[in-house]
C-alpha positions in Angstrom: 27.5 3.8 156.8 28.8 1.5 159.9 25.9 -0.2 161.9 25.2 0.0 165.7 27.3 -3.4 166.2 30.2 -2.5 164.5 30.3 1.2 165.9 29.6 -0.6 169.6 32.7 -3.0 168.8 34.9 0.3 167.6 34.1 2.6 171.1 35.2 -0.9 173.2 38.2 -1.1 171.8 39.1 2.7 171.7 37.9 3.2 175.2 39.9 -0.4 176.5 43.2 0.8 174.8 43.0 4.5 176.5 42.2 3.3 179.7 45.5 4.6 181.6 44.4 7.7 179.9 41.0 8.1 180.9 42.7 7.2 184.9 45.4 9.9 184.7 42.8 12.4 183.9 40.5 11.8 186.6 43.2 11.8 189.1 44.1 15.2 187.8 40.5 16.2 188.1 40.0 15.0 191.9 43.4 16.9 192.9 42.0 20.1 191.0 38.6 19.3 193.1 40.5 19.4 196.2 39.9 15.2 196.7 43.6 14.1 196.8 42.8 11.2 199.7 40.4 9.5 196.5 43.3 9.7 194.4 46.3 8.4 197.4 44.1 6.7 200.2 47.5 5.1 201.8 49.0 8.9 202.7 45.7 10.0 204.6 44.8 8.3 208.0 41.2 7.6 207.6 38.7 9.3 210.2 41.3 12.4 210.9 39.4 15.5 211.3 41.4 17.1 208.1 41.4 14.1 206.1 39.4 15.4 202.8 40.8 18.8 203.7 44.0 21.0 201.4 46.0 22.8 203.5 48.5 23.5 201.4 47.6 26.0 198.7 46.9 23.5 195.2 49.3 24.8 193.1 48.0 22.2 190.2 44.6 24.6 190.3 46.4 27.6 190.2 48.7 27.0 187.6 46.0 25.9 185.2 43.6 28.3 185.9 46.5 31.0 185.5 47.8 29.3 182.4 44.5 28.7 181.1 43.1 32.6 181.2 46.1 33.9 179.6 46.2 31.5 176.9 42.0 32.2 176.4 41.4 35.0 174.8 40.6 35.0 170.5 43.4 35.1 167.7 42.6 37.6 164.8 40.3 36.0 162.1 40.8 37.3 158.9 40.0 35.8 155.2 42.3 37.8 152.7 42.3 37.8 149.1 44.7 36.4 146.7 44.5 40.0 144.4 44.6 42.4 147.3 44.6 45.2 144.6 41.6 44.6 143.1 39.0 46.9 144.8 36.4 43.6 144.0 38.6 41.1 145.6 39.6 42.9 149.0 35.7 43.9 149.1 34.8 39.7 148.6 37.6 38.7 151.0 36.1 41.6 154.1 32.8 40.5 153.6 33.9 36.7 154.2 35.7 38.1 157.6 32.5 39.2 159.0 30.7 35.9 158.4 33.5 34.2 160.0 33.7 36.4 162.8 29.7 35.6 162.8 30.6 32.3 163.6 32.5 33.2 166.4 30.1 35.3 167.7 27.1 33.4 167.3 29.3 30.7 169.0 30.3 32.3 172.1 33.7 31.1 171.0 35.4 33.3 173.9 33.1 32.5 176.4 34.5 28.8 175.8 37.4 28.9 175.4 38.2 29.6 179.0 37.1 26.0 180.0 38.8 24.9 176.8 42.2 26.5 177.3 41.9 25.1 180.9 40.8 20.9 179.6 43.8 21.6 177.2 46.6 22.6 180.0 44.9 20.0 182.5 44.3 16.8 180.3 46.7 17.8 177.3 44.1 18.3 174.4 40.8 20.1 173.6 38.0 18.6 170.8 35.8 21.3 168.9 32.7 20.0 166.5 30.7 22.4 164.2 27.4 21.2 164.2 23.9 22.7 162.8 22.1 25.6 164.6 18.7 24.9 162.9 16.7 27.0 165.0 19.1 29.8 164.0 20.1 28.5 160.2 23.7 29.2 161.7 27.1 26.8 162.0 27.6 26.7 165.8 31.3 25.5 167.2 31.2 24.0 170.3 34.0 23.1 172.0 33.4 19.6 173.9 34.6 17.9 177.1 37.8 15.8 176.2 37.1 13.5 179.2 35.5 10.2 177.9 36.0 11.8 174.3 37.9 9.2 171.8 39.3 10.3 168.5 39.8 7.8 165.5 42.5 9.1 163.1 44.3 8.0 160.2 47.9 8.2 159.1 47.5 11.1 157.6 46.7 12.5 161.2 43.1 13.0 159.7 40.1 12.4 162.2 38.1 9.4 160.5 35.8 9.6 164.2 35.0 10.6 166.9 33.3 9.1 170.5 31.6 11.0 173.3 30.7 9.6 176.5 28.0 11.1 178.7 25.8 10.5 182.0 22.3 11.1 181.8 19.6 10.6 184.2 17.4 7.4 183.2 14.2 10.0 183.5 15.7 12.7 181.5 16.3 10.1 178.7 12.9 8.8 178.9 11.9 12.2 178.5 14.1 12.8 175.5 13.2 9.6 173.9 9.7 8.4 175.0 9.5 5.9 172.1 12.3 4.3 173.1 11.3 4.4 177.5 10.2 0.5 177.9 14.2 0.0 175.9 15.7 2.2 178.1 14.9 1.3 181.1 15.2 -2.7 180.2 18.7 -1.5 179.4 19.4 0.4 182.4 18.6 -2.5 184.7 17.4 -0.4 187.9 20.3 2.5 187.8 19.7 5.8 188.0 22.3 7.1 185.8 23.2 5.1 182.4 25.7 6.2 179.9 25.2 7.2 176.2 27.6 7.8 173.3 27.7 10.0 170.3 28.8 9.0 167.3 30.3 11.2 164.7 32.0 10.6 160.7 31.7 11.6 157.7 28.0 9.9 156.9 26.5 10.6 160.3 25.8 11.3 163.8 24.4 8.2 166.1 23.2 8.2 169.8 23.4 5.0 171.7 23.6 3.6 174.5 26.3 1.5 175.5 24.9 -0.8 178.4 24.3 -4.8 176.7 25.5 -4.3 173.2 24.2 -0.8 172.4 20.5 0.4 171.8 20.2 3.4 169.1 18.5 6.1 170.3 19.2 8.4 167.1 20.5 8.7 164.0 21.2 11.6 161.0 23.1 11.4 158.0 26.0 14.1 157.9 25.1 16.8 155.0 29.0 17.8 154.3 30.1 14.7 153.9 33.3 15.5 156.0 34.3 15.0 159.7 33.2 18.3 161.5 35.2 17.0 164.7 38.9 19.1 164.9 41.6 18.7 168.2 43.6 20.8 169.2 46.3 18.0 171.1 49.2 19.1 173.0 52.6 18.3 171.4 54.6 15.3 173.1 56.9 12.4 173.0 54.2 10.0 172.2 51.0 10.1 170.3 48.7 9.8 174.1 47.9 12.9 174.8 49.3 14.1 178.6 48.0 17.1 180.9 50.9 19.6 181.9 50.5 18.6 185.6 50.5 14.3 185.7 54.3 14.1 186.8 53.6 16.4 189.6 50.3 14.9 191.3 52.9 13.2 193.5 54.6 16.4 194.6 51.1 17.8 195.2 50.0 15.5 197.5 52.9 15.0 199.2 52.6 19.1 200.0 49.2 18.0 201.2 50.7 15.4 203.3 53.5 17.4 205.3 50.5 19.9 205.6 48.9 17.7 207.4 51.5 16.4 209.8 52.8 19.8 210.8 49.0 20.9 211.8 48.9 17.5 213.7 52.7 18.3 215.4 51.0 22.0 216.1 48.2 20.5 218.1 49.9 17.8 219.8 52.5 20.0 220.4 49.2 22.6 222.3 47.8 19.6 223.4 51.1 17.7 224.9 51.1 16.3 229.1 52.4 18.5 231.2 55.8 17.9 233.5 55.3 18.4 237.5 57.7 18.5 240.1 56.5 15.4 243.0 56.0 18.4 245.3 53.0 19.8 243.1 49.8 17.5 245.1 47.1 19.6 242.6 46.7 21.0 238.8 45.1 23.6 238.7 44.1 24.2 234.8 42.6 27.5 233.5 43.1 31.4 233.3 45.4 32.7 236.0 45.7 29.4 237.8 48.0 29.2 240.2 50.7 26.5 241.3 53.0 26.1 244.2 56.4 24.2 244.0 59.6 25.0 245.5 60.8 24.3 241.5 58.5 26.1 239.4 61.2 26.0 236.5 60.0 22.3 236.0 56.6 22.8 235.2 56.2 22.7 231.5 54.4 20.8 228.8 56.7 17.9 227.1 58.1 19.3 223.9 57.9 17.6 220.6 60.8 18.2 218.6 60.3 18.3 215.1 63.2 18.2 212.7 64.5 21.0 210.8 64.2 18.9 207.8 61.2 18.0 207.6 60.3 22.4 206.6 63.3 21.9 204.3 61.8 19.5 202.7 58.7 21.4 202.1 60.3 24.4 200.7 62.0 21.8 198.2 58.5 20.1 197.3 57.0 23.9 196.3 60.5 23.8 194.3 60.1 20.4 192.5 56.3 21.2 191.8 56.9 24.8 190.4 59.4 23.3 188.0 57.6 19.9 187.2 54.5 22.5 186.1 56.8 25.2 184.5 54.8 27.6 186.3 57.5 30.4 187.1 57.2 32.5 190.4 57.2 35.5 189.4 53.4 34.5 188.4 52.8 34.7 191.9 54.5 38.5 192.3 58.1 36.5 193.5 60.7 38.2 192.0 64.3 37.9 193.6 66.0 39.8 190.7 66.3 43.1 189.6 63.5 45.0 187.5 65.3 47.9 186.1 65.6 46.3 182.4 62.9 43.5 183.0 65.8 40.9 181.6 65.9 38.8 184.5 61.9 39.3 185.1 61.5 38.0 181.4 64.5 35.2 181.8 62.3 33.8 184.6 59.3 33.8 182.6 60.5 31.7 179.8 59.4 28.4 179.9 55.6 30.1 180.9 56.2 31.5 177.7 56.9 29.4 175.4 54.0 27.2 176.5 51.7 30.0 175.7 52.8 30.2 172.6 52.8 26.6 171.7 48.9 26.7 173.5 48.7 30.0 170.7 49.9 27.5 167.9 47.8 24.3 168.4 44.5 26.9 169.1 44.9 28.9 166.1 45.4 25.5 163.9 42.1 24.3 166.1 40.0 27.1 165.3 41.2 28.0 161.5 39.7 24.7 160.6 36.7 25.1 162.6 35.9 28.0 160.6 36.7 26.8 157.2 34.4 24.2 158.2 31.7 26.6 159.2 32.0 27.8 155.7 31.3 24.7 154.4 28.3 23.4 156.6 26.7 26.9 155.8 27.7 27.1 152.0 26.0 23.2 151.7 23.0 23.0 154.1 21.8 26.9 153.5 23.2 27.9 150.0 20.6 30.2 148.3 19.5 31.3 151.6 19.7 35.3 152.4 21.1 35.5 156.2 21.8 39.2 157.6 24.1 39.3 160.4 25.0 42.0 162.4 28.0 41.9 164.5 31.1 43.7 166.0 34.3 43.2 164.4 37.3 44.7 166.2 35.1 47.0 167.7 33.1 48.4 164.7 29.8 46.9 164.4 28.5 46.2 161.4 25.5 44.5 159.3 25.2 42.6 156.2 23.3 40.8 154.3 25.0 37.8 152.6 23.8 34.5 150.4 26.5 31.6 151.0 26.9 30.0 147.2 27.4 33.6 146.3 29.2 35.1 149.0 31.5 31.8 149.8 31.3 31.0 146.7 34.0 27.8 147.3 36.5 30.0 148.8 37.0 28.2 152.8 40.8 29.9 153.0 40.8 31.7 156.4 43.9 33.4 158.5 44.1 32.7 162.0 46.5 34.7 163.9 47.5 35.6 167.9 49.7 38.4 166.3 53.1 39.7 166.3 52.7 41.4 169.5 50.0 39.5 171.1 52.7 38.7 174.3 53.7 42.3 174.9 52.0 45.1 177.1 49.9 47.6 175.3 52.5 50.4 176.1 55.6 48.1 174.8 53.6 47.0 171.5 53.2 50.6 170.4 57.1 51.6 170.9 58.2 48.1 169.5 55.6 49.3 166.6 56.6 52.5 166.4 60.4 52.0 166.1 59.4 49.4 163.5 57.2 51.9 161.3 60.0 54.8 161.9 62.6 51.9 160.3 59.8 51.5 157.5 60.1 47.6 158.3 56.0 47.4 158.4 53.4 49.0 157.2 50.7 51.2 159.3 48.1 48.2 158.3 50.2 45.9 159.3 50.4 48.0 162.4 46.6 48.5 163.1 46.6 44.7 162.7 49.1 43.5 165.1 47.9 45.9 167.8 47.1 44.2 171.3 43.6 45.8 170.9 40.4 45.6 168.9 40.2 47.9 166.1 38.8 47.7 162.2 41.9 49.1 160.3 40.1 49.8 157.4 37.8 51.7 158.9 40.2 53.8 161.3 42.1 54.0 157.9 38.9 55.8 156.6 38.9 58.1 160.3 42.7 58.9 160.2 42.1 60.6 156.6 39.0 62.7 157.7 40.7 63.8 160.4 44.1 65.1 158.6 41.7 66.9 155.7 39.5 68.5 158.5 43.0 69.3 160.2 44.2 70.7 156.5 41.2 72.5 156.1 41.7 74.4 159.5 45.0 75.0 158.6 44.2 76.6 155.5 41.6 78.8 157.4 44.2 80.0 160.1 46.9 80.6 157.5 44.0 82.6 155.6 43.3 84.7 158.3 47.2 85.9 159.0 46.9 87.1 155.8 44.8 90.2 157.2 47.2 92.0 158.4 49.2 91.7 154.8 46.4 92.8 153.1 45.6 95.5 156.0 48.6 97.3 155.4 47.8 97.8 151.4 45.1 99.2 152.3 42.9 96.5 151.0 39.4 95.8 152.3 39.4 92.6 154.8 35.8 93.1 155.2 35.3 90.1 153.2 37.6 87.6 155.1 36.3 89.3 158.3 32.9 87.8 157.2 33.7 84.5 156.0 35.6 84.0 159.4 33.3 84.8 161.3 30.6 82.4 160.0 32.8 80.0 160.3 33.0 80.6 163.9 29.5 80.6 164.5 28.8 77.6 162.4 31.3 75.6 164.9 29.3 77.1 167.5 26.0 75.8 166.4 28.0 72.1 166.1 28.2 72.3 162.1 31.1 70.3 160.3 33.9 72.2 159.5 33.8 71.1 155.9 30.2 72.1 155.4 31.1 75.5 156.8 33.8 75.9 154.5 32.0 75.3 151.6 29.3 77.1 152.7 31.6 80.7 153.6 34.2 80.0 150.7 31.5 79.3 148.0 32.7 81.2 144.7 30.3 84.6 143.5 27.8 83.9 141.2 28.8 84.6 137.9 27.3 87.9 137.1 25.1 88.3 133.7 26.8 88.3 130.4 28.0 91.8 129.7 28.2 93.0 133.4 31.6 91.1 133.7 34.2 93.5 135.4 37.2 94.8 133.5 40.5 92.6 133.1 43.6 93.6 132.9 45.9 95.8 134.7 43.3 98.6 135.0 40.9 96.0 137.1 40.8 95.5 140.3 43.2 93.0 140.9 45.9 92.8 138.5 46.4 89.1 137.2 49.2 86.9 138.6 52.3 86.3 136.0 51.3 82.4 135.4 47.0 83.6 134.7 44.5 83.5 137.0 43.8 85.5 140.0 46.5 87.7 141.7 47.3 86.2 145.2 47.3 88.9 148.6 50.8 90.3 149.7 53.1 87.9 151.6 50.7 84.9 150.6 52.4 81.7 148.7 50.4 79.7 146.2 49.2 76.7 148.3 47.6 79.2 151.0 50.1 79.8 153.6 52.5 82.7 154.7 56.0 83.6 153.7 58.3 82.7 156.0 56.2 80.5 158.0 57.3 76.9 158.6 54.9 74.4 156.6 53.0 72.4 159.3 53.4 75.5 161.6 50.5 77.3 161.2 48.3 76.2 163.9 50.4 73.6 164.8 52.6 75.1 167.4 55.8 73.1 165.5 54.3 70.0 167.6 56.4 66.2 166.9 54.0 63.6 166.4 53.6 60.5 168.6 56.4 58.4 166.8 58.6 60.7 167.8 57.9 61.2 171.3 57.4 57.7 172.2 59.8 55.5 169.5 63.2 57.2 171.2 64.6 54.8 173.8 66.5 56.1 176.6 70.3 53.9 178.1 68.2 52.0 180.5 65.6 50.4 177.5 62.6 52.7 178.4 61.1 54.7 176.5 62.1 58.7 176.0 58.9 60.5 176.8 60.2 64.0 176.5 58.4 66.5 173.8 60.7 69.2 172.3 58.8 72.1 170.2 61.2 73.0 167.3 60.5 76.0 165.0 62.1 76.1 161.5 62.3 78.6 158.6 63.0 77.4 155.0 66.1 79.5 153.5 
């Protein structure tokens, strides 16, 4: 375990050696804020009424926030099981997915990742740590502040540790510490604000602060035994991590700048001298004034003439900064080309794109390993401990009760995915699935998994088969009832069916289920005592059926439903089902919305 010296001697040298770093992304945060004279003092004349003031719109804002809210939102999490066949395995591996979606919970992971998607577009890297929820005998992943964070890694791209810097008031550290106030404020040498680092490896977690040689406030030795720090860093020619918008900081404040100098030509321009002929003795100034010269054309205010290239050049600017950000315009609803096929909307949408989904990549690397080590800190600090969560995974809750050395049992493996059609509308996902499905190129799982919504598959798995038995169960009943006029015109007696129609209908009525109702009304006779059995045989009343058993109504087939009726007609109305009426695509690429009702006979 390092001591405070060598630890102090480690954060100099990190912090020394990232110093143009550390710069770049406090420039990038003063533009964001609006401050670009702090950032370019020389462009802005000091004391000018609109000195600390954007007139220009700050594109650098936009673009990240933009960026940042559509690259936020949560992959899929999902723990899957080497044997999915095995009834035991696929019920270990779903019971690991809601822990790990717990975590995520019990996190606020989504709530987070907002600011983090936004620190990783801006500064070019986000850091997440898993530390120890005691209060709530929980992992918690928090997802820190890159600026004044410093990561220690070795050549296996392996974090070996990690650095924090932070501001605290000299009063609120007392009051954190008071065994350590005469220290503290000895060390803070009359300031207000004094900085303090965190420490993080593999043995422990040490709070110091920095001013003369360190002074350690706290200390704990790390339980796992592993580095709980992970960063998600965005990919580059070097190994210094750069912010999407530090080549264009320039073109933003040179916007500002030509901003500025057109309002200043716009009131000189108002506020300009004004040209009299020698015959005009008095000015007159103010509404409906009036002057007298025998050559009123020459009255006027002196113009300023500002050159036509100086708006060019601002219309280039917004060019150069749009490209030098890769933030398209058709983010902004400007779209010069056609929308009939959406090619040349999606064309111009590339490069916003393709940063998502390297933003998608880096995240779901980030958080996969955040989870596994969620499993770990809760499998090693609480391992015989009973937890019951209760949660919401894609939007079923749930609650379970779980023991991590028997539940985790070892097994960290998690799946994180943004999905195969994570980028597409929720009306184009479902025909791009649905043509997929009618090709039998995935499976409906597979499906239910990739869709752009929250849903448990296994449990709408469970929903879709009730439904089609209730459905087959209806359909029975209907095709049972056309039977009565079949058995009408032998003269048969459709008292019977008559009956056990009819409390089904007032069962529905009185909001039973449909399958209780049937059991009830369909229930066979009770068998009568022995020797009061009714005669077999052709003399009974119903003869019996050629293959045994009992002799089936006129017109009826075996399964239940009418000769010469379409299957999946009774009831049914010969309806297509949904792959059908949306998976068709028309010449133009949309989709063929039209329902035709076919009927059909067997021959």
């Amino acid at each position: 375990m390092a001591n405070l010296s060598e630890i102090v001697a480690q954060y100099n040298r990190l912090r020394s050696s990232n110093a143009t770093r550390d710069q770049a992304m406090r420039d990038v945060t003063a533009v964001r804020k609006g401050n670009i004279a702090s950032v370019f003092p020389d462009l802005f004349p000091e004391g000018g009424p609109l000195q600390d003031k954007a007139l220009a719109a700050n594109m650098v804002d936009i673009a990240a926030r933009d960026t940042a809210e559509v690259l936020a939102p949560l992959p899929t999490i999902k723990c899957a099981s080497g044997t999915t066949a095995k009834d035991k395995a696929r019920k270990f591996a779903d019971k690991r997915t809601k822990i790990a979606n717990n975590y995520i919970q019990h996190s606020q992971l989504q709530r987070q990742m907002y600011t983090a998607a936004d620190q990783y577009v801006t500064h070019g890297f986000s850091v997440g740590i898993v530390e120890i929820d005691w209060e709530n005998r929980m992992p918690y992943i928090n997802l820190l502040d890159p600026m004044g964070s410093y990561i220690l890694k070795d050549r296996f791209n392996r974090i070996t540790a990690y650095f924090q810097s932070m501001w605290h008031d000299v009063d609120t550290l007392c009051a954190m510490y008071p065994d350590l106030k005469n220290h503290i404020t000895t060390r803070a040498s009359g300031s207000t604000r004094v900085e303090v680092i965190r420490y993080h490896d593999k043995d422990a977690d040490v709070l110091f602060m920095w001013q003369q040689q360190g002074l350690e406030l706290a200390r704990m030795a790390n339980p796992t035994g592993q580095v709980l720090v992970v960063d998600a860093t965005r990919p580059g020619l070097t190994d210094e991590p750069r912010g999407q918008f530090d080549d264009v900081l320039a073109i933003q404040v040179a916007k500002s700048r030509f901003a500025l100098l057109a309002m200043e030509a716009a009131v000189k321009a108002v506020q300009a001298p004004i040209a009299l002929p020698q015959d005009v003795q008095e000015l007159t100034i103010g509404a409906d004034a009036t002057l007298r010269s025998s050559a009123p054309e020459k009255i006027r205010r002196i113009g300023l003439d500002v050159p036509r290239e100086t708006f060019m050049e601002q219309q280039q600017l917004d060019g150069e900064l749009r490209a030098g950000s890769r933030y398209p315009e058709t983010r902004m609803g400007q779209v010069e080309g056609s929308t009939v096929t959406g090619a040349g909307v999606d064309a111009l949408n590339g490069a916003f794109d393709t940063q998502i989904r390297t933003g998608q990549a880096m995240f779901a690397l980030m958080i996969q390993r955040l989870v596994q080590l969620c499993f770990l800190v809760d499998e090693t600090v609480w391992p015989s401990k009973e937890k019951t969560i209760r949660g919401n995974e894609n939007g079923t809750p749930y609650e379970i009760s779980y023991t991590p050395s028997k539940d985790i049992a070892g097994d960290h493996s998690v799946t994180v995915t943004y999905g195969l059609m994570a980028g597409l509308k929720p009306n184009q996902a479902l025909v791009f699935g649905l043509q997929a499905r009618g090709d039998k190129l995935i499976s409906r799982d597979f499906m239910r998994e990739q869709l752009p919504f929250s849903l448990d598959p296994a449990d709408e798995e469970m929903k879709i088969d009730r439904e089609e038995l209730r459905d087959a169960l209806v359909q029975a009943v209907t095709g049972y009832a056309q039977a009565i006029p079949a058995l009408a015109a032998q003269g048969q007696d459709v008292g019977q069916i008559l009956t056990r129609m009819a409390t089904v209908i007032k069962g529905r009525q009185e909001g039973k289920d449909i399958e209780t109702l049937i059991v009830e009304a369909f229930a066979p006779p009770e068998t009568p005592p022995p020797g009061m059995e009714p005669p077999q045989g052709p003399e009974g009343p119903q003869a019996a059926a050629p293959g045994g058993g009992e002799q089936l109504p006129p017109g009826m087939n075996p399964d239940g439903s009418m000769q010469g009726v379409a299957p999946g007609q009774i009831g049914q109305g010969g309806r297509p089902d949904v792959q059908n009426l949306l998976a068709g695509l028309t010449g133009s690429g949309q989709p063929n919305l039209q329902a035709n009702v076919q009927r059909r006979s067997p021959i």
